[in-house]
PADRENGU-888392 format. One line per 10 residues: number of its first residue (from 1); their letters; for each residue x, y, z of C-alpha. Coordinates in nm, 2 decimals, always signed. Layout:
NUM = A = X,Y,Z | ... $
END
This chain:
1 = XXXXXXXXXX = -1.74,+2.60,-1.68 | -1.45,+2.83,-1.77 | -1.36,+2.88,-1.40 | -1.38,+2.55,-1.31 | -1.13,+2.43,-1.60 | -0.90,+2.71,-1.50 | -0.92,+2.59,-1.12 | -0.84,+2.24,-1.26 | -0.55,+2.34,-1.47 | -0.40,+2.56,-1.19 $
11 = XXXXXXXXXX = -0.37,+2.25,-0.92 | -0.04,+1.98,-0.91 | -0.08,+1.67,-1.15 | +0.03,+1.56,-1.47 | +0.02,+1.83,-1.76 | +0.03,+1.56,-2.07 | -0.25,+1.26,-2.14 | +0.13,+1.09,-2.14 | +0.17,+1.15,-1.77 | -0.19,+1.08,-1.69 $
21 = XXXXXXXXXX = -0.16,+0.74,-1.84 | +0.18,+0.67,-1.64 | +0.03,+0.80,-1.32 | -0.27,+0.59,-1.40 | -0.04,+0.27,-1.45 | +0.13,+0.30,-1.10 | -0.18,+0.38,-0.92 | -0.29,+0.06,-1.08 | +0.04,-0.07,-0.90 | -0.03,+0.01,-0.58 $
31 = XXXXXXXXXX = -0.38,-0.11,-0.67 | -0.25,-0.46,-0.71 | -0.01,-0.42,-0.40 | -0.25,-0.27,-0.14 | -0.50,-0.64,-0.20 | -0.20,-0.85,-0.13 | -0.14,-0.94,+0.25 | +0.18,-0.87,+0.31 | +0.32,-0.61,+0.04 | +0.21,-0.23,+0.08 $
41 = XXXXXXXXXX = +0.10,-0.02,-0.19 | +0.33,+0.26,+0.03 | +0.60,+0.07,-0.12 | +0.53,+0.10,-0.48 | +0.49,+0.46,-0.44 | +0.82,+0.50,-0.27 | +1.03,+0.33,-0.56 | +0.81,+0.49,-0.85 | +0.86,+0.86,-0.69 | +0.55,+0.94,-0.61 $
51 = XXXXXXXXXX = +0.57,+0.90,-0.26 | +0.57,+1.30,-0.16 | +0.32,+1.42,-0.42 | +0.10,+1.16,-0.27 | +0.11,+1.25,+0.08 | +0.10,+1.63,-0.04 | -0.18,+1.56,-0.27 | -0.41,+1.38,+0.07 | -0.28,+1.68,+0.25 | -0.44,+1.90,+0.04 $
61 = XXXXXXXXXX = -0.80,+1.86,+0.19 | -0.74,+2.01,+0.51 | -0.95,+2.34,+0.66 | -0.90,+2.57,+0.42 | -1.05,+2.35,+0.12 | -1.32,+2.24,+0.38 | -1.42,+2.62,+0.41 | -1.43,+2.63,+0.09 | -1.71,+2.40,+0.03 | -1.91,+2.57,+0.30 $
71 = XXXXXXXXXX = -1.90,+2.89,+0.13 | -2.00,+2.68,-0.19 | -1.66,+2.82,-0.37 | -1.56,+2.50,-0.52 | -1.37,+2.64,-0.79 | -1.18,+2.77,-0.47 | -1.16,+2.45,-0.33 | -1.03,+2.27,-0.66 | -0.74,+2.53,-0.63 | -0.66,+2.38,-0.32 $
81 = XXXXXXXXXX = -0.69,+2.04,-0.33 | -0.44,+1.82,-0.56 | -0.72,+1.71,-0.84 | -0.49,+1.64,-1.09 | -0.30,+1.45,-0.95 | -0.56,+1.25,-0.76 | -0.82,+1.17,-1.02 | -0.58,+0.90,-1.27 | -0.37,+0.78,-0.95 | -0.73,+0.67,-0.80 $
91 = XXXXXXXXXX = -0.84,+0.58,-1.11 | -0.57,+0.32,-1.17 | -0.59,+0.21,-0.79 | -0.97,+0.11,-0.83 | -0.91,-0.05,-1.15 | -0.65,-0.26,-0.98 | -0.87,-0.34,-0.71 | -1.20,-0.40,-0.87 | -1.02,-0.61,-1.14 | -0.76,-0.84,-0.95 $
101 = XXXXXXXXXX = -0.89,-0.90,-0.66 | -1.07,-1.22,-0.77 | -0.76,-1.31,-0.94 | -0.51,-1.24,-0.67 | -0.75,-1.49,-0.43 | -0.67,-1.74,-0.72 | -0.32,-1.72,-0.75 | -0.21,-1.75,-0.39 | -0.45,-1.98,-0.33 | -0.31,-2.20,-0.63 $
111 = XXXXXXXXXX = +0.02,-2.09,-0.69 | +0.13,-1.97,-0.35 | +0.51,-2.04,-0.29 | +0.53,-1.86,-0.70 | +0.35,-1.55,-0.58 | +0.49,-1.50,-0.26 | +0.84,-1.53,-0.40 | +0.76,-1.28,-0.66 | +0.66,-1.04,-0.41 | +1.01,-1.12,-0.23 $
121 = XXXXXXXXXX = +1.20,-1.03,-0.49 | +0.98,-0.66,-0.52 | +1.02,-0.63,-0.18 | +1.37,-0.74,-0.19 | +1.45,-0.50,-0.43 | +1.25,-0.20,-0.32 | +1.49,-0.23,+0.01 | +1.81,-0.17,-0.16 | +1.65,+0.14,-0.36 | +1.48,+0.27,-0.09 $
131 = XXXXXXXXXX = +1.80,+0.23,+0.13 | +2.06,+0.35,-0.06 | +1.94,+0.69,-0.03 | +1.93,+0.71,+0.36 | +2.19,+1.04,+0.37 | +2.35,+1.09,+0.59 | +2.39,+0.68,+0.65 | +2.45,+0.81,+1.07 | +2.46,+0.58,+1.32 | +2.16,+0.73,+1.45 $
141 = XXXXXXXXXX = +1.98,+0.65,+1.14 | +2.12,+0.31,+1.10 | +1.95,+0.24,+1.44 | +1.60,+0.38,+1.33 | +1.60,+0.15,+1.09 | +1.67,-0.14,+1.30 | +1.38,-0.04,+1.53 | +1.17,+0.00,+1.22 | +1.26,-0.39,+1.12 | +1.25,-0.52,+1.47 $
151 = XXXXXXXXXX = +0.87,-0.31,+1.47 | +0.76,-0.48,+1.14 | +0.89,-0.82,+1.25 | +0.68,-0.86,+1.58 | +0.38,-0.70,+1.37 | +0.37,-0.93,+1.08 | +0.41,-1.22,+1.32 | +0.08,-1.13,+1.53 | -0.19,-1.38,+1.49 | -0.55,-1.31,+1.34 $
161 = XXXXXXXXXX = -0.83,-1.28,+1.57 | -1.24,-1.33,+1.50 | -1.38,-1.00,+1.52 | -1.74,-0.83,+1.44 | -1.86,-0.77,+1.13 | -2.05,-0.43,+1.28 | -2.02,-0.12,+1.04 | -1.84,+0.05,+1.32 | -1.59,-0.22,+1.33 | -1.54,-0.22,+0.95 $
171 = XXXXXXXXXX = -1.51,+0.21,+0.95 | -1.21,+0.15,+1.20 | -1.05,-0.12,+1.02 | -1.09,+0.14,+0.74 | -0.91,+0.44,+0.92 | -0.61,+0.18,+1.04 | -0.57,+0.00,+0.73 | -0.51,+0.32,+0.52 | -0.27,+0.44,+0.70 | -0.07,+0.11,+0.65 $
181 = XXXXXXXXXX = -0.12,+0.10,+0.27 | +0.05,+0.47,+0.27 | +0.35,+0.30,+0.45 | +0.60,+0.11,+0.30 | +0.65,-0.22,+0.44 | +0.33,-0.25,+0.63 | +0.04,-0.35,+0.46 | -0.33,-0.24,+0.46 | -0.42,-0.60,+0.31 | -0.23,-0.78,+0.62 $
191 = XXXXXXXXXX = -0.35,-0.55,+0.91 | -0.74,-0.59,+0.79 | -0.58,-1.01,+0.81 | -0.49,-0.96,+1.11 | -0.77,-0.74,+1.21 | -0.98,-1.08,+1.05 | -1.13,-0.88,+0.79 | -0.94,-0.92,+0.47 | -1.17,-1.17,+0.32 | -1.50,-1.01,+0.44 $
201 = XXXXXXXXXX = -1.40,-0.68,+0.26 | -1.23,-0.83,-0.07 | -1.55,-1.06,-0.10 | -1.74,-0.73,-0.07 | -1.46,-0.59,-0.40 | -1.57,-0.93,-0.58 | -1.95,-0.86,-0.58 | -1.98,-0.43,-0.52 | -2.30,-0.39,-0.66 | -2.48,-0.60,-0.39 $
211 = XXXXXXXXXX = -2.67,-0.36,-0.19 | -2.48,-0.54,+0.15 | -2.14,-0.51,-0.03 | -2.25,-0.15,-0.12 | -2.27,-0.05,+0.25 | -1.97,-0.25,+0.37 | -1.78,-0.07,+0.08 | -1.90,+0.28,+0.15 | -1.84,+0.28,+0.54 | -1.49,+0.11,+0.46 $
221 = XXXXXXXXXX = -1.39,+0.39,+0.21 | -1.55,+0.64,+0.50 | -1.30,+0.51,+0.77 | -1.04,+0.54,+0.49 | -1.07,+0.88,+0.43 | -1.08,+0.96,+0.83 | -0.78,+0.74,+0.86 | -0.55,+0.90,+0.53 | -0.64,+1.30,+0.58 | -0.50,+1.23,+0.97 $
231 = XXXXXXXXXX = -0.25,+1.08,+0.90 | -0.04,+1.17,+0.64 | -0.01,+1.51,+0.78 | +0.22,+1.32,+1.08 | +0.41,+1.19,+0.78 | +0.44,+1.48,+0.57 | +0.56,+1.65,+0.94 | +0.83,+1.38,+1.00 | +0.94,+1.36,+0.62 | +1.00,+1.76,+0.63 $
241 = XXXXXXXXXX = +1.16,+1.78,+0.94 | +1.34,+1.45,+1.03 | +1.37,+1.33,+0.64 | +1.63,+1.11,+0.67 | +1.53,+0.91,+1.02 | +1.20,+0.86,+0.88 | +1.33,+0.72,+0.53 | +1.57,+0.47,+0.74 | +1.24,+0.43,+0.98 | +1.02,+0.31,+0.64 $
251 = XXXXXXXXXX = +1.34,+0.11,+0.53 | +1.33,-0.10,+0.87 | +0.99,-0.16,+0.79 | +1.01,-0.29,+0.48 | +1.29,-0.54,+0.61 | +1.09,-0.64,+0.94 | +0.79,-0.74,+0.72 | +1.04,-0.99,+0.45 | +0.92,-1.24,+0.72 | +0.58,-1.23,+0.63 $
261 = XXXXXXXXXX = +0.69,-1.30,+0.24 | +0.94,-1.55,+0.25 | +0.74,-1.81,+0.03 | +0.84,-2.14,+0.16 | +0.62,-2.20,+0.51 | +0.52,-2.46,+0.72 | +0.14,-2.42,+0.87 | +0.11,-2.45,+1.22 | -0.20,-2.35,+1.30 | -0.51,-2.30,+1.10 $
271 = XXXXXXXXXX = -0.85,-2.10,+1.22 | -1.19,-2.10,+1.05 | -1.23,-1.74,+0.97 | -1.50,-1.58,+0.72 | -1.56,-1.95,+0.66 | -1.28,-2.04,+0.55 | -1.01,-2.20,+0.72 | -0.69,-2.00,+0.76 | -0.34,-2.04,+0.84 | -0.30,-1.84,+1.13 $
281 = XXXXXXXXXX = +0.07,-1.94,+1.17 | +0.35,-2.05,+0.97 | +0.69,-2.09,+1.01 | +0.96,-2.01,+0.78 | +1.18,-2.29,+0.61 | +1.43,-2.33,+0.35 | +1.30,-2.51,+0.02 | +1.27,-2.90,+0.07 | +1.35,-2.99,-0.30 | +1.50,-2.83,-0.60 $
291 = XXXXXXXXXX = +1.23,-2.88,-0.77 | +1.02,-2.75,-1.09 | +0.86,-2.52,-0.78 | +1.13,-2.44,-0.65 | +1.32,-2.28,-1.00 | +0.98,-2.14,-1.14 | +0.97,-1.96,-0.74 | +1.37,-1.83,-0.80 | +1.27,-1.70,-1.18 | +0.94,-1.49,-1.03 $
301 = XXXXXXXXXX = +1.14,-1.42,-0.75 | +1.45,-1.27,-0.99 | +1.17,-1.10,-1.20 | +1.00,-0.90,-0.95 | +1.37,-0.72,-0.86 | +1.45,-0.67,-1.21 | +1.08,-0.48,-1.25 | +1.14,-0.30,-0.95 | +1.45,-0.20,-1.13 | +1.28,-0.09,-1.44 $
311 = XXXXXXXXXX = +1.02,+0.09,-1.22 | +1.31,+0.27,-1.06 | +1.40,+0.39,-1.42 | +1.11,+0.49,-1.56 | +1.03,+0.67,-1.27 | +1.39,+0.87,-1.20 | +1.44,+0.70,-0.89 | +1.28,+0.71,-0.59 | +1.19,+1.07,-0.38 | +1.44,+0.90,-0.14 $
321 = XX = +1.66,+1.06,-0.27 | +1.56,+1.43,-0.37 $
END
């Protein structure tokens, strides 16, 4: 038991309960983000600083920790693989997601101009600290990011199709939505929407102790881990060698995808989909009265950029800019 606490103790993570608890309260931020369609729990990480010790720490099971486990050295393995860091960040994403999802299907469902501005104003925000630390701000970069945005744009305006509810189709919409919810400005949420599988899988979250919810849940989390452990070593390649293209790249894509959250929309065509019937398009308008919706919609919308502010603090500031 000795070894194994030593193994423990020797990989990346928080050293205090202190540091547990905060790491546990933004993975329980990205929790919340990566349910919503349309804001990415990538994002969250970005302006809270974890964003490189998270795609390190999902780099960390690669070959080597795999051999590990085939020799049965797992204290070996738990040397290799970022544990510590792991354990409270996916402890406070589950809770998130286990515990808001019903709510989250409330709110926008209620309250939806409200939420939707709030998540401009995150969004909003998260752009400005994000992409203020684009160095140097080249030409070159300044166009990456205006590919990113154009990229986003045309994404978040695709329209949601009918697709199978076969375990092989739910393990793929796994491996692709992942990769989205690592990303900031594209989200996980809004490609399994698109994908027409966001309310088939959150309805599974609702009930997950339903032996058919269990499986959908399982294979899901399977195609997850497929779709992360590939995946973030690209990132962590384009991060290290091309740092600031890629941080203007994740910039554009945070911009590109304000079109999916501007709150005020128009429906223009709705879909029965999971069975319910969907708005499968929207345009954007301006506000049609200055109304008791429309000042409660400005107040959420100034609170969630003075939060991502306080995040911003609390954190140090984003890895943008180390």
């Amino acid at each position: 038991m000795g070894r194994f606490a030593e193994a423990f103790g020797g990989s990346p993570g928080p050293r205090t309960r202190r540091e547990a608890a905060l790491l546990s309260l933004k993975g329980f931020c990205m929790g919340v983000a990566d349910i919503i369609p349309g804001v990415s729990g990538g994002t969250v990480a970005f302006i809270m600083g974890i964003y490189d010790q998270l795609v390190d720490a999902i780099r960390s099971f690669d070959a080597g920790a795999a051999r590990c486990l085939l020799r049965l050295d797992f204290t070996g393995a738990l040397r290799r693989v970022h544990v510590r860091f792991l354990l409270p960040l996916l402890a406070g994403i589950a809770a998130a997601i286990l515990s808001t999802a019903r709510l989250m299907h409330h709110l926008l469902d209620a309250y939806p101009v409200q939420i939707w501005a709030l998540f401009f104003g995150l969004i909003g925000a998260s752009i400005v600290v994000v992409g203020r630390h684009i160095r140097p701000l080249s030409a070159t970069n300044l166009l990456i990011m205006l590919l990113g945005a154009a990229a986003a744009y045309l994404i978040v305006g695709l329209i949601p199709v009918e697709t199978t509810n076969a375990l092989w189709f739910i393990f793929l919409c796994g491996a692709v939505a992942i990769c989205a919810m690592i990303l900031p400005g594209i989200s996980g949420a809004f490609l399994l929407l698109i994908l027409g599988k966001y309310h088939y899988v959150t309805g599974a979250l609702k009930n997950p102790l339903l032996p058919e919810n269990l499986a959908v849940i399982a294979v899901f989390c399977a195609g997850c881990a497929v779709g992360v452990t590939s995946f973030s070593r690209l990132l962590h390649w384009l991060l290290t060698r091309w740092h600031a293209a890629t941080v203007a790249g994740l910039t554009g894509f945070m911009l590109g995808a304000m079109r999916k959250i501007w709150p005020w929309k128009e429906v223009l065509e709705t879909r029965l989909m999971d069975g319910r019937e969907m708005a499968v398009r929207a345009a954007n308008v301006l506000p049609r009265a200055m109304d008791a919706e429309f000042w409660s919609a400005c107040g959420l919308m100034l609170l969630g950029l003075c939060a991502v502010l306080a995040l911003e603090r609390l954190a140090g500031g984003p890895e943008a800019g180390t």
